[in-house]
N, C-alpha and C positions, 0 to 999 in steps of 0.2 A: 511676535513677528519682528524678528530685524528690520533695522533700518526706517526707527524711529517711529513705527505701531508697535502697541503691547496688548497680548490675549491672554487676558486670566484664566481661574478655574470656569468660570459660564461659557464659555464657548467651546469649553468640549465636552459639559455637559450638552449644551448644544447640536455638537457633531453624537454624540450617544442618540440624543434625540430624532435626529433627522434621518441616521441608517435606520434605527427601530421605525421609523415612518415610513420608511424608503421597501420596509422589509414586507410592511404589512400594506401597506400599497398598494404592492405586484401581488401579493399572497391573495388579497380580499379584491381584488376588482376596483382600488380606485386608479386618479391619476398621477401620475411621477409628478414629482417636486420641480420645480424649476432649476438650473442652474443659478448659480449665484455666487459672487467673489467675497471672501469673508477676510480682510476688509476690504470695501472698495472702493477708497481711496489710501496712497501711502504717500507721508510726504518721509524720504528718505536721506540721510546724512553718510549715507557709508556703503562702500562700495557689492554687498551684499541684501539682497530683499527679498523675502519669501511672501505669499498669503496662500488658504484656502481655497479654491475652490468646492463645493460642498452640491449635491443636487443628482442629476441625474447626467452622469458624464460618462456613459458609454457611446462611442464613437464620433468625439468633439476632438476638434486641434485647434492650438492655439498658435499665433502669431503675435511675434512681438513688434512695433513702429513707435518710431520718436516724432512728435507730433506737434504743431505750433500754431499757437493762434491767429484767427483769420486776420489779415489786415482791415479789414470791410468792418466785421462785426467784433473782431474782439474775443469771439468764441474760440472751442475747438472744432476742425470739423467732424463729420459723423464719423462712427465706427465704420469698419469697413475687414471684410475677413482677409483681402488684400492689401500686404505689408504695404507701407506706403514708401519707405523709406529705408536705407542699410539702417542698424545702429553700432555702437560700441559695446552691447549687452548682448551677454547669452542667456539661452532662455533653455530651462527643464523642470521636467515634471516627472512626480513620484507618486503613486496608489498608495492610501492609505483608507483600505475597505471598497467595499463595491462602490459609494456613492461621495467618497470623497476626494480631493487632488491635489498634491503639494506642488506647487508652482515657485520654480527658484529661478531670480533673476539676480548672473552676476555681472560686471563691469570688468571687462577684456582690455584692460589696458593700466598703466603705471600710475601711481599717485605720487610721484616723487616730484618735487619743484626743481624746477631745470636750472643749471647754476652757468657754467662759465662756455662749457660745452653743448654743443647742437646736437640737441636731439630729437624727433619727433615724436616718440612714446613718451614724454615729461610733460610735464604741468609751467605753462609760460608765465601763471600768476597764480595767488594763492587760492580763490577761487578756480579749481580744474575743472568741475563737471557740473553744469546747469542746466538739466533740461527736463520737456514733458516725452513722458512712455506711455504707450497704451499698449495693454493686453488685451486681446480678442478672442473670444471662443465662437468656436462656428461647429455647425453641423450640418451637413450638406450645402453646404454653400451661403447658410441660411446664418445673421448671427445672434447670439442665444445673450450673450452679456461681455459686459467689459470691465478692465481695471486699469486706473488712471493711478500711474507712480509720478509725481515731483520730485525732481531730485536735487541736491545741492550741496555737494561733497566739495571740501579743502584738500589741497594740498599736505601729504604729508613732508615734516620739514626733518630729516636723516642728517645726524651730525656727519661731518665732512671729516674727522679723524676721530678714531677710536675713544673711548673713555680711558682716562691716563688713571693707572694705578698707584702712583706715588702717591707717598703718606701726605696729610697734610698736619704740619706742625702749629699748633695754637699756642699763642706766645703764656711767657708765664702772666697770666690775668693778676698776682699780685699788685705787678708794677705796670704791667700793659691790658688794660681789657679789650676784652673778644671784639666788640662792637663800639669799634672809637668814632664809628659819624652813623647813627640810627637815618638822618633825613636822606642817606643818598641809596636812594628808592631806585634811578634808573640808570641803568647800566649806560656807559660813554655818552651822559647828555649830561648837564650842569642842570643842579636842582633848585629852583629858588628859592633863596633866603637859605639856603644849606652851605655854607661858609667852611665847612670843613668835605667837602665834595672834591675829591683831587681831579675832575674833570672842567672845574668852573676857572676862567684866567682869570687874570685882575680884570682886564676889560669888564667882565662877568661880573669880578665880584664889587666892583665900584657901582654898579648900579644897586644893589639892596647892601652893601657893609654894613650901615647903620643900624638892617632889619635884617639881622641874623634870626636865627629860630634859636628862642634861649632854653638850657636843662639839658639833662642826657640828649633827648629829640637832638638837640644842633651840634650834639660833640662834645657838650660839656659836661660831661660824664666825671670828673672829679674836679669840682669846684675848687678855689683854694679858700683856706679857709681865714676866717675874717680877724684871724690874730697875726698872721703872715705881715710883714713891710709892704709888701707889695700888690697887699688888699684893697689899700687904703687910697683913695685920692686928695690930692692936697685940697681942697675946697672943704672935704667934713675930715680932716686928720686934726685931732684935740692937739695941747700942745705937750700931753708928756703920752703921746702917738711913740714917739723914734722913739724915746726910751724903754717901754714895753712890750715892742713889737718884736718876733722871731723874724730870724732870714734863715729861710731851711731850704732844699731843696725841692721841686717838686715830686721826687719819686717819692721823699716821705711825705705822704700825705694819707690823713686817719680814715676817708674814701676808699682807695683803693683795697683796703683790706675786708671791705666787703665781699671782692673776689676773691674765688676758691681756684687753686692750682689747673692748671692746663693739664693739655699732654696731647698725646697723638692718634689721630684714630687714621682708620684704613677704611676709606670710600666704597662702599657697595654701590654698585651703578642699578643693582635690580632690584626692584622694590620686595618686602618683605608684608605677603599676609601668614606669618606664623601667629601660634596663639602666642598672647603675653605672659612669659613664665613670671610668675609670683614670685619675687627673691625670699628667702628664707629672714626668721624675726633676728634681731642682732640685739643679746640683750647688753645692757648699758652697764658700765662701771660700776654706777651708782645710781640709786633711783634719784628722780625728783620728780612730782607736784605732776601728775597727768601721763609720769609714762606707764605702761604695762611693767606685769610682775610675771615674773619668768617661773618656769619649774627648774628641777636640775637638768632636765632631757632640752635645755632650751626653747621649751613649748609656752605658749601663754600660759598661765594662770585664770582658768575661766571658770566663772560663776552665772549661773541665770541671771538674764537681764533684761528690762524692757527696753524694746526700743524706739523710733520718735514716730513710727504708726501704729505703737499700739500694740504689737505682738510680740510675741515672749521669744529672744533669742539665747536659747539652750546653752552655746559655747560661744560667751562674751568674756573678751577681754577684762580683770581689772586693773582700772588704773589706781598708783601710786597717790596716796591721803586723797584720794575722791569718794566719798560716802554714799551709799543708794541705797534704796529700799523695792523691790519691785514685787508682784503679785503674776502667778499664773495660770490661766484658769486650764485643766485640764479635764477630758471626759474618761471617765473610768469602766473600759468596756471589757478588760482584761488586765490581771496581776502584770508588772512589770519587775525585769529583772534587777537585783539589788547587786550587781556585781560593780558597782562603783566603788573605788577607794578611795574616802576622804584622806589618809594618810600620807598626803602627799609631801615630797620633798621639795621647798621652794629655796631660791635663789633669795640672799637677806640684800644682797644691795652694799656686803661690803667683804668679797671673797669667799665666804659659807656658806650655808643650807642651812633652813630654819624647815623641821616638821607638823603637819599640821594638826594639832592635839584634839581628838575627840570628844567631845562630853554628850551623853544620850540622855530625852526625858519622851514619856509617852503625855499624848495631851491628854487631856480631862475634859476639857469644852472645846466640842466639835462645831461650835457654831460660827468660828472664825475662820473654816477652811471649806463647811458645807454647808448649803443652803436650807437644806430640812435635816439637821442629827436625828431628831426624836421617830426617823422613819424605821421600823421593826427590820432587820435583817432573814431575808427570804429564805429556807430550807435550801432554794434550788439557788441560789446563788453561791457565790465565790467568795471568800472573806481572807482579805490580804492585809499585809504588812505595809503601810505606803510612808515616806518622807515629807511630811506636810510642810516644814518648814529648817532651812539651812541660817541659822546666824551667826556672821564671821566677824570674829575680831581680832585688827591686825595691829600688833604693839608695835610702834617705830620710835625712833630716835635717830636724830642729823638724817642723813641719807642713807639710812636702810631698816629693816626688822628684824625684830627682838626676839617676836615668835608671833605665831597663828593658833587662836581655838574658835571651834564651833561646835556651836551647840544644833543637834539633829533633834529635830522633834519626830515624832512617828507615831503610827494610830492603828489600830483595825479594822478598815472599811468594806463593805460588801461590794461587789462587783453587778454592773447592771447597763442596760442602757440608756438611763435616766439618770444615774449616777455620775455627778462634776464634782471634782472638788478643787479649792485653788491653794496655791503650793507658796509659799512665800518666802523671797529669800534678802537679803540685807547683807552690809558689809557698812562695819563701823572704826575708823581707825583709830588707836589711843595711843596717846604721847603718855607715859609715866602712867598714874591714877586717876589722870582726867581726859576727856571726851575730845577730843581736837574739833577746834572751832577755828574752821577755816575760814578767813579773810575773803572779800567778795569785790577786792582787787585793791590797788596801790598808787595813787591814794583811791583814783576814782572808781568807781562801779564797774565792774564787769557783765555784758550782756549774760546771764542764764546762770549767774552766781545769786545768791540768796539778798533778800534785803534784810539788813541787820536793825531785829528790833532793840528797844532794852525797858528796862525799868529800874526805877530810882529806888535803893535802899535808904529811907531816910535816915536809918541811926547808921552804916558806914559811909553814906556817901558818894559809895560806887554803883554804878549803873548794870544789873545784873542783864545777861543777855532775855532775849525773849525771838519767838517767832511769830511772822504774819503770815497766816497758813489762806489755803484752799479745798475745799472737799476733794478727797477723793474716793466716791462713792464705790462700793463693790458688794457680792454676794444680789441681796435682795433688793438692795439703794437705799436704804433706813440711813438717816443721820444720824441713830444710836450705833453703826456697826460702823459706819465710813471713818475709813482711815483720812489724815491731813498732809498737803504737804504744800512746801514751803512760798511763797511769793519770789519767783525768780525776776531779775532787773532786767528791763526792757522785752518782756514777755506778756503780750494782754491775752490774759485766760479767764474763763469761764464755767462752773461748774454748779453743780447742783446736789441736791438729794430729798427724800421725804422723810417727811413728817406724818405721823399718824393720827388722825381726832375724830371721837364720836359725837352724836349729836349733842351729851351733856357738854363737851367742851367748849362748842358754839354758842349755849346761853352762856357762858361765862367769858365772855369776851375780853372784858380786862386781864384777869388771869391770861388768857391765851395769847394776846399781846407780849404780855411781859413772859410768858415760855418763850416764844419763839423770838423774841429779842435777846435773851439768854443765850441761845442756842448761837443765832448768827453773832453775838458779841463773842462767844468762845474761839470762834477763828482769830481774832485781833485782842492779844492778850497785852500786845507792847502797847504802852504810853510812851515812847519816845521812838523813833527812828535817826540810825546814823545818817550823817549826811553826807560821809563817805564810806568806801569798802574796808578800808583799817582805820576804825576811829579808837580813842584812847576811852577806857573805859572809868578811867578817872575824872577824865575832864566834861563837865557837861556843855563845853561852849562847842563842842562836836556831835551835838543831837539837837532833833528837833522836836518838839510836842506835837504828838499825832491828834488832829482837831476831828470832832465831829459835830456835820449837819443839825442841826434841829429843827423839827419841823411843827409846827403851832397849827395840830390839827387837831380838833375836840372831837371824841367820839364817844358812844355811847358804852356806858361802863356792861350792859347788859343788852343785847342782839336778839333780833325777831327770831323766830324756830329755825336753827338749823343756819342760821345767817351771821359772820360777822363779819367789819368792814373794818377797814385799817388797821388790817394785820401785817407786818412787816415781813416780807416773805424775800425780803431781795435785798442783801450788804455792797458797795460798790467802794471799792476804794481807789483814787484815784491820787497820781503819784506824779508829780511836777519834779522835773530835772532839767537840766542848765551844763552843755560843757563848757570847763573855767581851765583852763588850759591846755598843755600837751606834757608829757612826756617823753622823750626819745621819735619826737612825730605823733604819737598816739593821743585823740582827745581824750582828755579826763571827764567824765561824767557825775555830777556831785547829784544828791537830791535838793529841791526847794522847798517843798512842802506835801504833807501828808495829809489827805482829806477823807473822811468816812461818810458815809449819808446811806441811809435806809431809804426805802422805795414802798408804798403798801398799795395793799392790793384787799378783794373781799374772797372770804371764804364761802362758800355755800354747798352744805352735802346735798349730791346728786339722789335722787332716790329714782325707784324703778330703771337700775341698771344693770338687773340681769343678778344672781344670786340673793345672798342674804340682803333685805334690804336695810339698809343704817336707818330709815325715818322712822322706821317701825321697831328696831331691835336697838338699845340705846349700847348695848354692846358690840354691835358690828362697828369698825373702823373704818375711817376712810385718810388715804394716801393724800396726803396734799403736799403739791413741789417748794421748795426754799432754795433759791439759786445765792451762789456769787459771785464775784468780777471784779479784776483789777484791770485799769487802764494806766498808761504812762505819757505823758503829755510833756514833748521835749520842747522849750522855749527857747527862743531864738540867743543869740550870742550877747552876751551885755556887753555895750559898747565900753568899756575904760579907757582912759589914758593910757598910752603904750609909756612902758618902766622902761627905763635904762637899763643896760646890760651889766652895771655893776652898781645897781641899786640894791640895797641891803632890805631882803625878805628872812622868810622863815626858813630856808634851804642853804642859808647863804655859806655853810661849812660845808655844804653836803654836793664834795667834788663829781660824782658821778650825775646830778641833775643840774650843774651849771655849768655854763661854756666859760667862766671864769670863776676858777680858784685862788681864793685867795689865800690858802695855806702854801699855796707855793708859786706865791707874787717876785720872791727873789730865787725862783729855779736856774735863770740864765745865770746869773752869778754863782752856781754852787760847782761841783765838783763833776756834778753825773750831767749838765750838760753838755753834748755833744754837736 
């Protein structure tokens, strides 16, 4: 209903229900339904208002009065089938079925606010229409129900001249940006503390000058910068200040060229619900480090991939030296078509097209893509060709590739509806003969890049890389079949998988301990962790010895039947980090410290659980869970001493991360200054 009630889908199931009542009523001998106003109350914002009426409304008329509370009591007075009063509302009504009535009430006069001219069809203030209505239904004089509208309509406010169609020109943002005073929020008032407000006088601006609003926010949108003469105040200016300082102008300023070109656009006055057209992919000169790989038809390059809930998306993007491994599990209820062409023509990233070279094997062990292989293949089933597994290797060097091969695995599986099998696909990228080991940022850690393990060669010296992995459990969830993958930075994840042990496992406790300590120590093969995302692999004063928990608990080398207790079923590793400065604005993230600690818990086989039972059969198995967990615990900022701005660190050559170079201390003096 207009004019500020809304009637969903129930309310005409509703009216459904009430003709069907209405029908069988009269049919069977009972009595008619009441009248009734569906809603009945409206409070109204606009100059149109419908509701229901619903019931038994042959030979009812309605009346419409504008109505006002008693002085006395406050109240409204009663209904009454006698208009009480003109109003500015018309009143009609439409049949929709025998026992229903569409009741429209609209407002007979202008919503325009009255300007210079007299008029008495306008609006003298922005509030035009305040009042109470009643709808009354009567039927013979007699009355049957009513509807009480509130109403409280504005002003509509109609520009006084047309929308002007001249362009508007936006300057060039190189040397002028779009938005030179962000605080002046209100049109022809002075804003406070907004010092660059072209409506504020001096009068105005003497009262806050001192308490401007400092940053872009006040207008200061290109700062000057702190080598300028004219940076400097005589109170903190050193004394060989005037001999090192620039006098430039300020259009040059290295700011400003964070603005990208102007230009001119043409004002549409009427809004736009078109869909949003999706511009087409633009592929790049040259790749780099995360962007998408093109075909020759200028299409992505897409390979199965998982995505961040979990489900398998078909036609993903890949990105340029980003490495992934994904899994997907499919149900096999019919052959699928093999007209896919790996031979694809890709885009190298430096003017040419590299081909995607094929290599085929059939698997042999089905136990990595199906959950039961050893199942006999059915007379009546269907036995197909399937692509169990795609793995891509992309050769690159500088910024582009060299070439692409995959290797197709393929199988022949029987068709069924109990039949899954998971499909797995991977993309690895190789620089020359070796495996690109990508950096997990510069210097400091990057959120969802890898933590870089290592270990120490004693007889070279060098730190060989290593990983600190996570389960990731798949097929039947055995931690003989789960794949691993990697500990991403500032990531707390969680995962698990089983273990399998029979009752003889559980009198042998100590052994059982030391398996399943085994097992969760295989996730954490690094002894060292870098302490940043590019650390030198020569140097060990750039890693840290990954420590672990001990825990001084004595237990029994041999466990009661079927029982043992402090078994370590649970690795937790937890990962201290510290930001130790910026970069171009960006915190750097270093690691602190690497901690491991085990958790135990008691094993105990369940018996009488419903099949074989393990207390009685020393060959039945039983499933027990072994979780792990990384957490990252970010430590507050260490307070140091603030350096000088030309105190001599470890960067101190290195022109692109200092705001003073000292390789080009005597620039003003040479030839290319300008």
């Amino acid at each position: 209903v207009s004019g500020g009630t809304r009637v969903n889908s129930h309310f005409y199931v509703f009216l459904f229900r009430l003709s069907f009542s209405h029908r069988c009523s009269s049919r069977f001998g009972f009595g008619l339904l009441p009248e009734v106003f569906q809603p009945k109350f409206i409070l109204a914002s606009g100059p149109k208002i419908s509701a229901f009426l619903v019931g038994n409304i042959s030979g009812v008329s309605l009346t419409l009065s504008a109505v006002s509370p008693l002085s006395a009591t406050g109240s409204l007075p009663p209904p009454s089938c006698i208009p009480v009063s003109q109003t500015q509302w018309n009143l009609s009504t439409e049949f929709i079925g025998k026992s229903a009535l569409l009741v429209r009430v609209n407002l007979n006069r202008s919503l325009e606010l009255c300007g210079n001219e007299t008029s008495q069809d306008c609006c003298p203030e922005s509030l035009c229409v305040q009042e109470t209505l009643r709808v009354s239904v009567c039927a013979d004089d007699t009355l049957k129900t009513s509807l009480i509208i509130q109403t409280q309509i504005y002003a509509l406010i109609v520009p006084s001249k047309p929308l002007s169609e001249n362009r508007t020109v936006i300057p060039n943002q190189v040397f002028q940006p779009l938005g030179r005073c962000p605080c002046d929020v209100s049109p022809d008032v002075c804003d406070i503390r907004c010092c660059c407000d072209p409506n504020c006088t001096q009068e105005m601006l003497g009262l806050f000058l001192n308490q401007c609003l400092p940053g872009p926010f006040g207008g200061s949108l290109s700062p000057v910068p702190d080598y300028q003469c004219s940076a400097q105040s005589s109170e903190n200016d050193p004394d060989w200040f005037p001999f090192l300082c620039v006098v430039s102008p300020s259009d040059n300023n290295p700011f400003l060229g964070l603005f990208y070109n102007g230009g001119t656009v043409s004002p549409k006055p009427r809004p736009s619900f078109q869909t949003h057209q999706v511009t087409a992919p633009v592929p790049p000169v040259n790749y780099r480090q995360g962007d998408p790989i093109f075909t020759e038809a200028d299409g992505y390059f897409t390979i199965p991939q998982n995505s961040g809930l979990g489900q398998c998306v078909e036609n993903a993007p890949v990105a340029f030296l980003e490495n992934f491994e994904c899994q997907c599990v499919r149900r096999l209820q019919f052959c699928p078509s093999q007209s896919d062409n790996l031979r694809v023509k890709v885009k190298d990233g430096r003017g040419g097209v590299v081909t995607v070279n094929v290599a085929d094997e059939v698997a042999s062990d089905l136990s990595l893509f199906l959950s039961d292989s050893s199942e006999p293949i059915s007379g009546s089933q269907q036995s197909c060709s399937l692509v169990l597994s795609l793995r891509y290797t992309f050769y690159w060097r500088e910024n582009g590739l060299t070439g692409i091969t995959v290797l197709r695995t393929t199988a022949n599986i029987s068709t069924g509806p109990a039949v899954s099998f998971t499909s797995r696909h991977s993309a690895v990228f190789v620089n020359g003969n070796e495996t690109s080991q990508p950096y997990s940022g510069n210097p400091g850690y990057q959120v969802k890049r890898s933590v870089i393990g290592g270990i120490l060669d004693s007889d070279t010296g060098v730190i060989q890389r290593a990983q600190i992995n996570l389960w990731q459990p798949g097929g039947e969830g055995l931690c003989s079949s789960a794949d691993l993958r990697p500990v991403l930075f500032g990531i707390n994840s969680t995962s698990g998988c089983l273990i399998p042990a029979s009752l003889p496992n559980l009198t042998q406790c100590s052994q059982l301990r030391e398996t399943v300590r085994a097992v969760l120590g295989g996730l954490v093969t690094s002894t060292l962790v870098s302490r940043t995302g590019k650390p030198d692999f020569n140097n060990i004063t750039d890693w840290l010895n990954i420590t672990i928990s001990q825990q001084n608990s004595s237990q029994p080398a041999e466990g009661s039947r079927g029982v043992c207790a402090g078994v370590p079923t649970h690795l937790h590793v937890n990962i201290r980090t510290v930001i130790r400065g910026s970069v171009q604005g960006v915190p750097q993230k270093i690691i602190l410290a690497v901690e491991i600690s085990f958790r135990e818990t008691t094993w105990r086989i369940e018996c009488d659980v419903g099949g074989p039972n393990p207390c009685l059969d020393p060959e039945v198995m039983q499933n027990f869970a072994v979780t792990s967990s990384v957490t990252f615990t970010e430590y507050p900022l260490s307070s140091q001493p603030p350096r000088s701005r030309f105190s001599i660190n470890f960067t101190e050559f290195d022109c692109d991360r200092n705001d003073v170079c000292w390789n080009e201390l005597a620039f003003p003096l040479t030839r290319y200054y300008t």
